[in-house]
N, CA and C atoms as an extended XYZ file, in Angstrom:
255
Properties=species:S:1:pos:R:3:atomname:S:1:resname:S:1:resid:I:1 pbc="F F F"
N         0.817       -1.193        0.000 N   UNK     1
C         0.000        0.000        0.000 CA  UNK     1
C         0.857        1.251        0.000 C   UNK     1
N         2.243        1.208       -0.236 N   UNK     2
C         2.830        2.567        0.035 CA  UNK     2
C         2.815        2.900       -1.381 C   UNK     2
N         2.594        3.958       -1.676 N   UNK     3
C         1.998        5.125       -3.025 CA  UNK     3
C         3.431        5.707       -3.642 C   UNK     3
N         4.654        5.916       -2.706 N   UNK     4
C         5.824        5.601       -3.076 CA  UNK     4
C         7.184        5.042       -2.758 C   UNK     4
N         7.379        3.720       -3.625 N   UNK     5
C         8.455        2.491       -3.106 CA  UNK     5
C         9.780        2.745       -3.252 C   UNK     5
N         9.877        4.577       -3.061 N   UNK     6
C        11.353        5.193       -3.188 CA  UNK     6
C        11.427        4.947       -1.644 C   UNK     6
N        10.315        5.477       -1.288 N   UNK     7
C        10.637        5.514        0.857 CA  UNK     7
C         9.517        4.792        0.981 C   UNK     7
N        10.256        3.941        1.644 N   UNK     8
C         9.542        2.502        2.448 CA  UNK     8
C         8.848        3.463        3.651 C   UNK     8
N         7.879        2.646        3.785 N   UNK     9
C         7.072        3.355        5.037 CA  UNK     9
C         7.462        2.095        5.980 C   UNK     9
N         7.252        2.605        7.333 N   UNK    10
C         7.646        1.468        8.523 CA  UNK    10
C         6.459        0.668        8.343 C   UNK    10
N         6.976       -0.077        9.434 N   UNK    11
C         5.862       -1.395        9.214 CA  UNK    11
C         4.260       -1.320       10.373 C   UNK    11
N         4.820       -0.218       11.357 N   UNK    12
C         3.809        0.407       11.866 CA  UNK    12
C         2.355        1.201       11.480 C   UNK    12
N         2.812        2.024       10.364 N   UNK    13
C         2.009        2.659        9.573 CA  UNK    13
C         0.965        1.611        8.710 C   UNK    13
N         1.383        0.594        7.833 N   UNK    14
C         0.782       -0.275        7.098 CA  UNK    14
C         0.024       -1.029        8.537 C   UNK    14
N         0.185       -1.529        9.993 N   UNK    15
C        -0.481       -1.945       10.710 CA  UNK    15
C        -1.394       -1.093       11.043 C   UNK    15
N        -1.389        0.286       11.414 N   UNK    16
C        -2.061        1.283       11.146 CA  UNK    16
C        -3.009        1.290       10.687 C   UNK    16
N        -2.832        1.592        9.201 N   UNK    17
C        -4.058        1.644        8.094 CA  UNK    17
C        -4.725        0.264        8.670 C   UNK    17
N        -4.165       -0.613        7.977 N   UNK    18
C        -5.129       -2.070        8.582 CA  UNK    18
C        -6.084       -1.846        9.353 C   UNK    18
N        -5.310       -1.616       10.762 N   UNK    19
C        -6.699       -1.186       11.999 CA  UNK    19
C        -7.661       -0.385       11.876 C   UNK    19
N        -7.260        0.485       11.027 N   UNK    20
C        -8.290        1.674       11.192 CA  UNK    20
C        -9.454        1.123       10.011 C   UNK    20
N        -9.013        0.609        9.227 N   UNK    21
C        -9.911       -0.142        8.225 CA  UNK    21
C       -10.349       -0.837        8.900 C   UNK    21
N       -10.420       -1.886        9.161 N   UNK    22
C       -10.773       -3.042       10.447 CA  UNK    22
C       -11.342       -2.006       10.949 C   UNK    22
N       -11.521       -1.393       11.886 N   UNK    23
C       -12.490       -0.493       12.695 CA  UNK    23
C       -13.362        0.088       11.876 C   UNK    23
N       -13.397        0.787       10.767 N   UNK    24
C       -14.354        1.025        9.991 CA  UNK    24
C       -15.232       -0.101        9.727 C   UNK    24
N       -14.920       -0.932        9.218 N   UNK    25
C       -15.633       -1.955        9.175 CA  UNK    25
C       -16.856       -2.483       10.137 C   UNK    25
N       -15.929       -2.387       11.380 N   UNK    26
C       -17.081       -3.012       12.913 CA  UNK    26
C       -17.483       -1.636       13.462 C   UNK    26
N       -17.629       -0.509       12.646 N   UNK    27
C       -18.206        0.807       13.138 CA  UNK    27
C       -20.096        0.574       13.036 C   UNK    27
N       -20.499        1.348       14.278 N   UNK    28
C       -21.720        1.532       13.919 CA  UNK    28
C       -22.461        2.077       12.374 C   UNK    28
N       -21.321        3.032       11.713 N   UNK    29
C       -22.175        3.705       10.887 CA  UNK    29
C       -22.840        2.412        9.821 C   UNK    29
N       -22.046        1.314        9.573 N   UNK    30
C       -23.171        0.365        8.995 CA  UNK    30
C       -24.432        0.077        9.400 C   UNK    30
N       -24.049        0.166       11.048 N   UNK    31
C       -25.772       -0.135       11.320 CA  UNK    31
C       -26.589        0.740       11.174 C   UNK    31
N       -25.679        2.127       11.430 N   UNK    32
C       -27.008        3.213       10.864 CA  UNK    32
C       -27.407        3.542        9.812 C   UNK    32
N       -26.534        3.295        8.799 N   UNK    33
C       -27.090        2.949        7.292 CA  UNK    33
C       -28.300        1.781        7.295 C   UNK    33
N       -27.985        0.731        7.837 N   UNK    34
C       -29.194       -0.207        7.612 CA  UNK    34
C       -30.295        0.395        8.233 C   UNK    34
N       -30.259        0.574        9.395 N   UNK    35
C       -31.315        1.360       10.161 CA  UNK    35
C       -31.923        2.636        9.382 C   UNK    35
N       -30.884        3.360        9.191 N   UNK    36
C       -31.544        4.052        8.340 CA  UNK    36
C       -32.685        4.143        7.127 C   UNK    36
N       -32.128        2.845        6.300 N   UNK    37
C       -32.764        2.437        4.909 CA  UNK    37
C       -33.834        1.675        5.102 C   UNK    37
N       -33.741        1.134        6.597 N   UNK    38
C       -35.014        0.312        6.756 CA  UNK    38
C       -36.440        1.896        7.078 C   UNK    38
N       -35.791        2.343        8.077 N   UNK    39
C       -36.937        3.667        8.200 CA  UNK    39
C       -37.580        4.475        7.039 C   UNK    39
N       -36.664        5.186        6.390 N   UNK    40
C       -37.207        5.427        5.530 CA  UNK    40
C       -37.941        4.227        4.228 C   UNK    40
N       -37.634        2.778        4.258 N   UNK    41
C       -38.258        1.942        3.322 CA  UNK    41
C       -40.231        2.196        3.996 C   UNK    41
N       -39.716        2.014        5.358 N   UNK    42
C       -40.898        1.960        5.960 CA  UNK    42
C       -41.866        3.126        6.406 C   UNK    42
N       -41.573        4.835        6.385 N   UNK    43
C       -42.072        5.838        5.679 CA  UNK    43
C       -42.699        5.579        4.733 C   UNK    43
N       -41.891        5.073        3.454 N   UNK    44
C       -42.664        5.028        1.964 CA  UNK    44
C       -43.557        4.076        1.877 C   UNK    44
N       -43.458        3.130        2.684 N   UNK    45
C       -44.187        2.217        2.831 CA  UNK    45
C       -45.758        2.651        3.234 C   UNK    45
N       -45.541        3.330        4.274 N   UNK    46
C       -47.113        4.032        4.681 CA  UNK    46
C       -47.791        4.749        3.542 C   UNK    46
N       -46.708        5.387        2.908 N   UNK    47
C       -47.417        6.636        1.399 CA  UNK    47
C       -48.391        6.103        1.012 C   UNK    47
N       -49.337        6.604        0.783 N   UNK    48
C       -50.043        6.155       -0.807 CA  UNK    48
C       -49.704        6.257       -1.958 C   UNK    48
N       -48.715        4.991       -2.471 N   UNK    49
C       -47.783        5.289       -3.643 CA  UNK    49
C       -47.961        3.820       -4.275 C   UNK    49
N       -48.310        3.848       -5.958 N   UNK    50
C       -48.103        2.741       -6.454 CA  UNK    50
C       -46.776        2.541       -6.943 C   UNK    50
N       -46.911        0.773       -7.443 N   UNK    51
C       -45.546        1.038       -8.159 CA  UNK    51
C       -44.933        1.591       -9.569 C   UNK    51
N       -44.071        1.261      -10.326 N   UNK    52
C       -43.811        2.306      -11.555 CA  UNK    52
C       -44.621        1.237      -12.305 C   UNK    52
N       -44.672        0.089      -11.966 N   UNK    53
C       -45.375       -0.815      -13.017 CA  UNK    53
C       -46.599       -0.638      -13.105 C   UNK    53
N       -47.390       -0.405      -12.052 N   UNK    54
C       -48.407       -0.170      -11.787 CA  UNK    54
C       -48.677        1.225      -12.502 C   UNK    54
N       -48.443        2.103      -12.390 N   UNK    55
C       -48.843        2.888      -12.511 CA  UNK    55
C       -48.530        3.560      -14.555 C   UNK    55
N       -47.957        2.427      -15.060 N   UNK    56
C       -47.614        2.568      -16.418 CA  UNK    56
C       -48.604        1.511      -17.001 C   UNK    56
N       -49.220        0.476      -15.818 N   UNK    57
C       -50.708        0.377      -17.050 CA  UNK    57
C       -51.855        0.356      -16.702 C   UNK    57
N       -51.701        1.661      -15.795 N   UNK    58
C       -52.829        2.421      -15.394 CA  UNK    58
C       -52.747        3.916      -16.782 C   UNK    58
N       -51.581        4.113      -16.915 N   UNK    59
C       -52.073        5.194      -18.244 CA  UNK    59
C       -52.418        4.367      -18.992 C   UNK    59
N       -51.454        2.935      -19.344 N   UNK    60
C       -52.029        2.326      -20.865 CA  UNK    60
C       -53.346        2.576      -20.686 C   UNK    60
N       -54.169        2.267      -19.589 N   UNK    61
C       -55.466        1.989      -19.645 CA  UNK    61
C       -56.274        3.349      -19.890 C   UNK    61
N       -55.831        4.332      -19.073 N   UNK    62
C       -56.325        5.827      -19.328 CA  UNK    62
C       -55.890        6.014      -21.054 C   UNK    62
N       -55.097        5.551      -21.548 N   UNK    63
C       -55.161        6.138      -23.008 CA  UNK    63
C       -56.438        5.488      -23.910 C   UNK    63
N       -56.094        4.093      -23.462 N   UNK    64
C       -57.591        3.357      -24.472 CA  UNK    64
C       -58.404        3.764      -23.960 C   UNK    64
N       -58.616        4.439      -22.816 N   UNK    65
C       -59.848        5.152      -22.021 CA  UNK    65
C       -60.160        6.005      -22.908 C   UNK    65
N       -59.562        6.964      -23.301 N   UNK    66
C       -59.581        8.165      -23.740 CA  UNK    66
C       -59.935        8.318      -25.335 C   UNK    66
N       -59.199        6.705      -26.255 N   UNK    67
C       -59.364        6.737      -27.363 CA  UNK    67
C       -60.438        6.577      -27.539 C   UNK    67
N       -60.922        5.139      -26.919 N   UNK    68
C       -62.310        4.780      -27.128 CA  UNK    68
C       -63.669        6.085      -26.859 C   UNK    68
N       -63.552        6.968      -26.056 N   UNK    69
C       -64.487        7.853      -25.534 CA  UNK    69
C       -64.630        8.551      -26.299 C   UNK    69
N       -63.485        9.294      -27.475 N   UNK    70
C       -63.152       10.092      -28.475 CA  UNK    70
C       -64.408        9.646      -29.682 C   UNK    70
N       -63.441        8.128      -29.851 N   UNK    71
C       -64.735        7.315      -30.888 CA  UNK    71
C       -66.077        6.951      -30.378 C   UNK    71
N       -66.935        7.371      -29.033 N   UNK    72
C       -67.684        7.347      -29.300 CA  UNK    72
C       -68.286        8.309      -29.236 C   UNK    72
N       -68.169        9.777      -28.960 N   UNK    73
C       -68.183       11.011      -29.390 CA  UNK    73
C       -68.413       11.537      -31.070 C   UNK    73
N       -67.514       10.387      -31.681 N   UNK    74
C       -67.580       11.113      -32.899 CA  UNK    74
C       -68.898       10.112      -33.724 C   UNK    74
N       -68.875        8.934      -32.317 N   UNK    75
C       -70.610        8.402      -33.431 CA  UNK    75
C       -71.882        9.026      -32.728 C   UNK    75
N       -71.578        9.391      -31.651 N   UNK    76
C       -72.750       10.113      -31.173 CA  UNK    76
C       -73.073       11.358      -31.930 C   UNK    76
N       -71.808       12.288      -32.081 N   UNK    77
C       -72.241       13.205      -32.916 CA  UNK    77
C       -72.728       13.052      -34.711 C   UNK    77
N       -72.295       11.803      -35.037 N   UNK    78
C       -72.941       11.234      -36.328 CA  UNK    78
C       -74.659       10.844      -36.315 C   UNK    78
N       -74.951        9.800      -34.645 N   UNK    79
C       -75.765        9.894      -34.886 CA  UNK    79
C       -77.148       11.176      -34.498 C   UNK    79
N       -76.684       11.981      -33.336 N   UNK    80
C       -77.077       13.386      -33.846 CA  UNK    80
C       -77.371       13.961      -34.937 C   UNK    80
N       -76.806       13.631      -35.776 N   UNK    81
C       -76.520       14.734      -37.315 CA  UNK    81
C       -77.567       13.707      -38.000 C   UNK    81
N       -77.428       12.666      -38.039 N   UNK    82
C       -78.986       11.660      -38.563 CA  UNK    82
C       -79.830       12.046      -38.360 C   UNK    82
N       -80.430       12.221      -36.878 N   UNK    83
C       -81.817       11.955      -36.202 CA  UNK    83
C       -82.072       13.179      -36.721 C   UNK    83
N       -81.276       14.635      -36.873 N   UNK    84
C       -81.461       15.797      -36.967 CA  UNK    84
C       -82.118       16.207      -38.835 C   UNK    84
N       -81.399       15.357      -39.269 N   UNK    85
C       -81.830       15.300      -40.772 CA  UNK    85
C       -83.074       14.661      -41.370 C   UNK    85
């Protein structure tokens, strides 16, 4: 791990780093990351929120909603224009 092998670093320093890595490791902040990600999973969880899937064929469905309503608009107003004639 020494960055330059012109000057040797002692052998203290490389035990060093080690530990302090090693201690990062068995640090709480992992658990408060998990803890963390679980809270907020479980915030969103309460939302009233669908999912992206869900909610992409809920437009499909609002579009054929929309087409179909169009076409029958344009026979209602056809048959309007009949009854009227």
């Amino acid at each position: 791990m020494n960055p330059n092998p012109k000057f040797p670093t002692p052998p203290f320093f490389d035990d060093l780093v080690n530990k302090l890595g090693d201690a990062l490791k068995q640090s709480p902040a992992k658990d408060i990351e998990q803890n963390l990600k679980a809270g907020v999973t479980s915030m969103l969880g309460k939302l009233d929120m669908v999912s992206r899937e869900e909610f992409d064929v809920q437009t499909e469905v609002l579009a054929r909603t929309r087409e179909k309503l169009a076409q029958l608009d344009t026979r209602l107003a056809a048959l309007e224009k009949q009854r009227a004639e």
